[in-house]
N, C-alpha and C positions, 0 to 999 in steps of 0.2 A: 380640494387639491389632493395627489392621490401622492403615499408615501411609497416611494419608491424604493426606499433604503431598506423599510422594512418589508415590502414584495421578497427583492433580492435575496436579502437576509432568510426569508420564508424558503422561496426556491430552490435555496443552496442546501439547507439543513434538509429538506424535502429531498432533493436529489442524492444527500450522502447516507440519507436513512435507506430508503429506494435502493440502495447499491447495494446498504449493507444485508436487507431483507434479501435480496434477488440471494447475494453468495450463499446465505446461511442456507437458505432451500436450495442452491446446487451442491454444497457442502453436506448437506442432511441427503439428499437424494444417492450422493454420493460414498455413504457411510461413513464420513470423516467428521471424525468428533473435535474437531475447533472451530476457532469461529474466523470471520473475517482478515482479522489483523494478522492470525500467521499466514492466511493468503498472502499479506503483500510483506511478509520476514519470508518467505518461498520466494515472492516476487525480487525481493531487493538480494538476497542471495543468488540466485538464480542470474543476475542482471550484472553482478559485482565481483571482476577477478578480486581473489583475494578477498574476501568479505571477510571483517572481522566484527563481534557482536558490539565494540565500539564505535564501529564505524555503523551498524544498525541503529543504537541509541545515538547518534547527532542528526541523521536520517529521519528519522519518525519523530525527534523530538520528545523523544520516551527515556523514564529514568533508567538507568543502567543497570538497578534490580530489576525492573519490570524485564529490561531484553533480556536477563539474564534466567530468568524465571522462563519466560516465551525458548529461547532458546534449547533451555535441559527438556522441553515437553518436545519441541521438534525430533530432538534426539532420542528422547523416549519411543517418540512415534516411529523411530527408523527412517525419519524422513531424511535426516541432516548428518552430518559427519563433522568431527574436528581432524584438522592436521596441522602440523606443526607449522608456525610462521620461520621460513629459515635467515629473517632477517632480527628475529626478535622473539628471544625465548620465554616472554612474557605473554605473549600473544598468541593466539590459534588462529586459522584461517575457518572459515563454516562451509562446505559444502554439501549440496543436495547428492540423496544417495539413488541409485534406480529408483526406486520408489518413491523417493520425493519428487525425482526428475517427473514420473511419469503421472504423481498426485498433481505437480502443478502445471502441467501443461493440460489434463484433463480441468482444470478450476480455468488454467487462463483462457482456454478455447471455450468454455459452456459460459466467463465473465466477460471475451468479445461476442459471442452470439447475441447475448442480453445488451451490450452498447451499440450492436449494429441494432437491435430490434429497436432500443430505444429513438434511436437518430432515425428510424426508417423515414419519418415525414419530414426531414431536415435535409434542406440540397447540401453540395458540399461548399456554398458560398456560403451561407448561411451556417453553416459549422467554422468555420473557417474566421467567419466575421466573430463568432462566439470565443472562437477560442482566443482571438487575437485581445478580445476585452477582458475573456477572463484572466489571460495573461499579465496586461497591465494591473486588472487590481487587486494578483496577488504580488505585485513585484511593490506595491504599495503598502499592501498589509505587512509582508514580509518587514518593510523600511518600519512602518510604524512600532511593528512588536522588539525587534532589534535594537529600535531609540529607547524604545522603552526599559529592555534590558539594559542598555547601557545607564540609561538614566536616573 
């Protein structure tokens, strides 16, 4: 009888390693000395009026030194910007600077080339059918990790 839980399990970690491997080498190819994760603090900034680094850390689920750590190195890089939140003078907003702008749209176009390459033998039902499951069983895991927090 064939364990299926642990295939999934296999193919998932397989598939986020796979991802992680692909950016590091368009990242390295690309001279940029970070690694994946501030791809997607570019991504989630980029993506979010008003982004603030606590609204990063409830996002990625990362501790709030870690975003705050990630964040002074975006700005170091020139990538990022603070400006003031004018609803709340505790808080900054994060935005991308020219050169972040134009760091992550060169990662997010060479990180869709690499998922169109990867789906090339995949119809779009067949994607489609995929995403519709993977949906469900993160909307499951989510429930599970969340009881358990509470619990």
């Amino acid at each position: 009888m064939m364990n299926h839980e642990s295939e999934l399990q296999t193919l998932l970690i397989s598939t986020i390693n796979g991802l992680k491997i692909s950016m590091k080498s368009i990242m390295k190819e690309q001279g940029i000395p970070l690694s994946p994760l501030y791809f997607m603090i570019l991504k989630r900034i980029h993506n979010t009026e008003n982004c603030t680094a606590n609204f990063l850390a409830d996002v990625t689920e990362k501790d709030k030194g870690q975003i705050t750590r990630l964040v002074k190195e975006v700005i170091a890089e020139g990538l990022v910007i603070k400006r003031p939140n004018p609803n709340d003078k505790r808080s900054q907003f994060l935005q991308l600077t020219d050169n972040g702008l134009a760091c992550y749209m060169a990662l997010e176009n060479a990180d869709k080339a690499v998922l169109k390459e990867m789906r090339s033998e995949v119809s779009d039902e067949e994607l489609q059918q995929f995403l519709s499951v993977g949906a469900k069983m993160l909307t499951k895991l989510n429930a599970i990790n969340h009881k358990k927090e509470r619990g």
